[in-house]
C-alpha positions in Angstrom: 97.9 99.1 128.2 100.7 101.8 128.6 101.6 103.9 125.6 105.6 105.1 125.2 107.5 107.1 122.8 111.0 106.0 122.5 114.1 107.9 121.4 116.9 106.1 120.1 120.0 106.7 117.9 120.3 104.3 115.0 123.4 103.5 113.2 122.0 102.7 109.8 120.2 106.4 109.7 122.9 108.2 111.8 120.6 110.2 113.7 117.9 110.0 116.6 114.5 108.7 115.8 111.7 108.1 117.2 108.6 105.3 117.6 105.4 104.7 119.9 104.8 101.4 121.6 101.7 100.1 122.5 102.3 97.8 125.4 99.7 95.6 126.8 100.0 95.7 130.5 99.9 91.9 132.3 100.6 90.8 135.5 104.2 89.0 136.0 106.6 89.3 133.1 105.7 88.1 129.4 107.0 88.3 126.5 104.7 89.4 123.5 104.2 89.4 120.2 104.8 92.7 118.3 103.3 94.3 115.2 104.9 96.8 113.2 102.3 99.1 111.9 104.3 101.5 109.1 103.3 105.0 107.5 102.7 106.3 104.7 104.4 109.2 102.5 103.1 112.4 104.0 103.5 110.8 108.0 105.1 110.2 110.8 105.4 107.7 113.9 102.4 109.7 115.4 99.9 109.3 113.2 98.2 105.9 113.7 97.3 106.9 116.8 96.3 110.8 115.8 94.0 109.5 112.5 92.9 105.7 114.5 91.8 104.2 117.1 94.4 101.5 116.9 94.9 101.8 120.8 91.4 100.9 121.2 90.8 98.0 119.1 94.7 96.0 120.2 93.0 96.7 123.4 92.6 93.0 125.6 95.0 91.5 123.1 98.5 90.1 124.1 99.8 92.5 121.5 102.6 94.9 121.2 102.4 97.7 118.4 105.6 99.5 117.3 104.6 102.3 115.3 108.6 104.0 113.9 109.5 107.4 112.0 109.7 106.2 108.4 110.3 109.4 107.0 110.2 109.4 103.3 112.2 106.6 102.0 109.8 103.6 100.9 111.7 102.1 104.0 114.5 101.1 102.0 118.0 101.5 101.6 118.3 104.0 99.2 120.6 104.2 96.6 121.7 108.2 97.8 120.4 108.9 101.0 118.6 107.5 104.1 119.3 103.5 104.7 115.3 102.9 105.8 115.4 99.2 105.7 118.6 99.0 108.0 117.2 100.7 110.3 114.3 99.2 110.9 115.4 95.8 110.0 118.4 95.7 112.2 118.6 99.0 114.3 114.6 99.0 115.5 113.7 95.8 116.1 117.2 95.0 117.6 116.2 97.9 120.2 112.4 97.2 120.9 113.8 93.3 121.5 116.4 94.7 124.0 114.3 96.8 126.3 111.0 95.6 126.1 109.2 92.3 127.1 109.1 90.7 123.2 108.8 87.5 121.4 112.5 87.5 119.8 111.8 85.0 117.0 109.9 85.4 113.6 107.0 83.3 114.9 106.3 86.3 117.2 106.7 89.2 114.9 104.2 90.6 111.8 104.6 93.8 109.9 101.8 96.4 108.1 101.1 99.6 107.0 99.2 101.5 104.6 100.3 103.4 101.2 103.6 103.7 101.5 103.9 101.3 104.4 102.0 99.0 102.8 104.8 98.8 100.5 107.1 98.7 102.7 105.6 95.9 104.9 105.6 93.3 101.6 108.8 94.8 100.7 110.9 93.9 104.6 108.8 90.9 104.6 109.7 89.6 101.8 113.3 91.1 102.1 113.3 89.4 105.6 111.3 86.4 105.7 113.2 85.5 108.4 112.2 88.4 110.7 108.2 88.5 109.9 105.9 85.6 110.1 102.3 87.7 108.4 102.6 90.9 106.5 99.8 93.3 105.5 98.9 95.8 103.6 96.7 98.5 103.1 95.9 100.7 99.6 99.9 99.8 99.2 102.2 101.7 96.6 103.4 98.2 95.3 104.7 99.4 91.9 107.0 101.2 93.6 110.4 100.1 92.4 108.8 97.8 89.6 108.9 101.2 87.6 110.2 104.2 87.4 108.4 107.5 86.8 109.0 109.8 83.8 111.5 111.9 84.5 108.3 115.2 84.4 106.2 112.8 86.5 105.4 114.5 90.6 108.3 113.4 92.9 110.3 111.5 90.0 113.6 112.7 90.9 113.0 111.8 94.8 112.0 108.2 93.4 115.3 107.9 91.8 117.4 108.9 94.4 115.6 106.1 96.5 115.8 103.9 94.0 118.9 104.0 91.9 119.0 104.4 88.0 117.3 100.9 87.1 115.4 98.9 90.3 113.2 96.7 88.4 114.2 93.3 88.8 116.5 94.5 92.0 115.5 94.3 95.8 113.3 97.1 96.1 110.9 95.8 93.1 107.8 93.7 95.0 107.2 91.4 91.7 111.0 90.3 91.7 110.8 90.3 95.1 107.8 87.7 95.5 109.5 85.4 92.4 112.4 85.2 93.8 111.3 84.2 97.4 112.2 81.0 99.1 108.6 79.4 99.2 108.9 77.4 102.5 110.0 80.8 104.2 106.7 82.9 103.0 105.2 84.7 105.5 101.3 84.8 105.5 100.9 87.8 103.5 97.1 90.2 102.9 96.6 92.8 100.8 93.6 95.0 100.5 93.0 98.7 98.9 89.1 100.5 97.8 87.5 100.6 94.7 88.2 104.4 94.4 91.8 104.6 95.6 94.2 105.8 92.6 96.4 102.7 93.9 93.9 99.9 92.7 94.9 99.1 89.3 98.3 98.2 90.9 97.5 96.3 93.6 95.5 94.3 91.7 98.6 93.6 89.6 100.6 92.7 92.0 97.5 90.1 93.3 97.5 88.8 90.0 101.2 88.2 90.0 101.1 86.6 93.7 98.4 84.1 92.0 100.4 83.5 88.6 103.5 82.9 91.2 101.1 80.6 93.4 102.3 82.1 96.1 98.8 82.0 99.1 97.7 85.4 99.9 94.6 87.1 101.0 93.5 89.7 98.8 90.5 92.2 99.1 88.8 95.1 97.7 86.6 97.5 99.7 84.4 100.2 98.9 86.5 103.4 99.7 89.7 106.0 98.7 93.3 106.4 99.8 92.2 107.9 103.3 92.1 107.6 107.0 88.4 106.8 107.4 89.0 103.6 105.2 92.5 102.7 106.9 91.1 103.0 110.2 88.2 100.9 109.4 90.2 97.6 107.7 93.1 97.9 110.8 91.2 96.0 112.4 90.6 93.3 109.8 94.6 93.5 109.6 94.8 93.0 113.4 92.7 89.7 113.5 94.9 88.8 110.2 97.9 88.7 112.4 96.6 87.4 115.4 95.9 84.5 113.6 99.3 84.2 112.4 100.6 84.8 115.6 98.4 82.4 117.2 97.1 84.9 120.2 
């Protein structure tokens, strides 16, 4: 498989930004499914690669990863600053289906991450249900948006800048989100997070609300804590997750 690291200008951020690509390598030309594997708070497009060994376990599958600078915006369109969802939404995947071999549809794309990508993978699914056919996520911060933080809480005025004066109820709050859904356009959704991460309490929430909806979803809990020795460990649950979807 060949690894790249793309540079591209998109419109919805107004600057250059950057991803890596896994691309399996294949005789002829195909065109392949892609995953779009999303970090968490503190991250970057680097550091699946730098704290996994993602390479290692897509490795023999017809599988394209796309691993995109999130910065910190919850990978939505905030309500002062960054537009996060645009620009992956629109600007990246328009770009990765331009130059590289892909499957163009919603059949042939899935979305995950961890923390908060894991809420932002629900969050574009669900925004998108036309662009994503399985979404996944791990240890995700899914109250984000369904409440806001007191105004003395760590990072509250950064969450309201993101967010706007009152989300809950609006497009960046999961729970509205998943009621308001279209059901026949659901994508295959899985949700996992460990027994010791501070982040349980609300993803079990959100599974609870996912089974008072009836919506079908995979959900699991895991001995472990919000870190890269239990992300890199149930990737590769998430990668089978998708495959399946994706029927490779």
């Amino acid at each position: 498989m060949a690894l790249c690291e793309v540079h591209y200008f998109s419109p919805a951020l107004g600057m250059q930004t950057s991803a890596y690509v896994i691309v399996p390598e294949a005789e002829g030309r195909r065109q392949f499914p892609v995953l779009y594997l999303l970090h968490g708070l503190s991250d970057d497009h680097t550091i699946w690669l730098r704290r996994t060994s993602i390479e290692r376990y897509v490795e023999g599958l017809p599988l394209m990863v796309v691993m995109p600078n999130g910065g910190r915006g919850f990978y939505c369109d905030a309500a002062e600053g960054f537009a996060y969802d645009t620009a992956i939404s629109r600007d990246l995947i328009g770009f990765i289906d331009r130059v590289f071999p892909t499957r163009n549809d919603r059949s042939g794309r899935c979305i995950g991450g961890l923390s908060m990508g894991g809420y932002g993978s629900l969050a574009l699914a669900l925004r998108h249900p036309d662009l994503f056919c399985s979404a996944a996520s791990h240890s995700g911060a899914v109250a984000f948006g369904h409440r806001m933080p007191a105004p003395d809480e760590a990072l509250a005025s950064e969450w309201r800048r993101i967010l706007g004066p009152d989300p809950v109820g609006g497009p960046n709050d999961l729970f509205a989100l998943a009621a308001a859904i279209d059901r026949e356009h659901l994508p295959a959704i899985r949700i996992d997070c460990g027994t010791s991460d501070f982040l349980l309490e609300d993803n079990r929430a959100f599974h609870q609300h996912l089974v008072d909806l009836g919506i079908p979803h995979a959900y699991a809990e895991y001995p472990g804590e919000h870190n890269w020795a239990y992300w890199d460990e149930h990737v590769q649950e998430q990668i089978l997750f998708h495959a399946r979807a994706l029927g490779i």
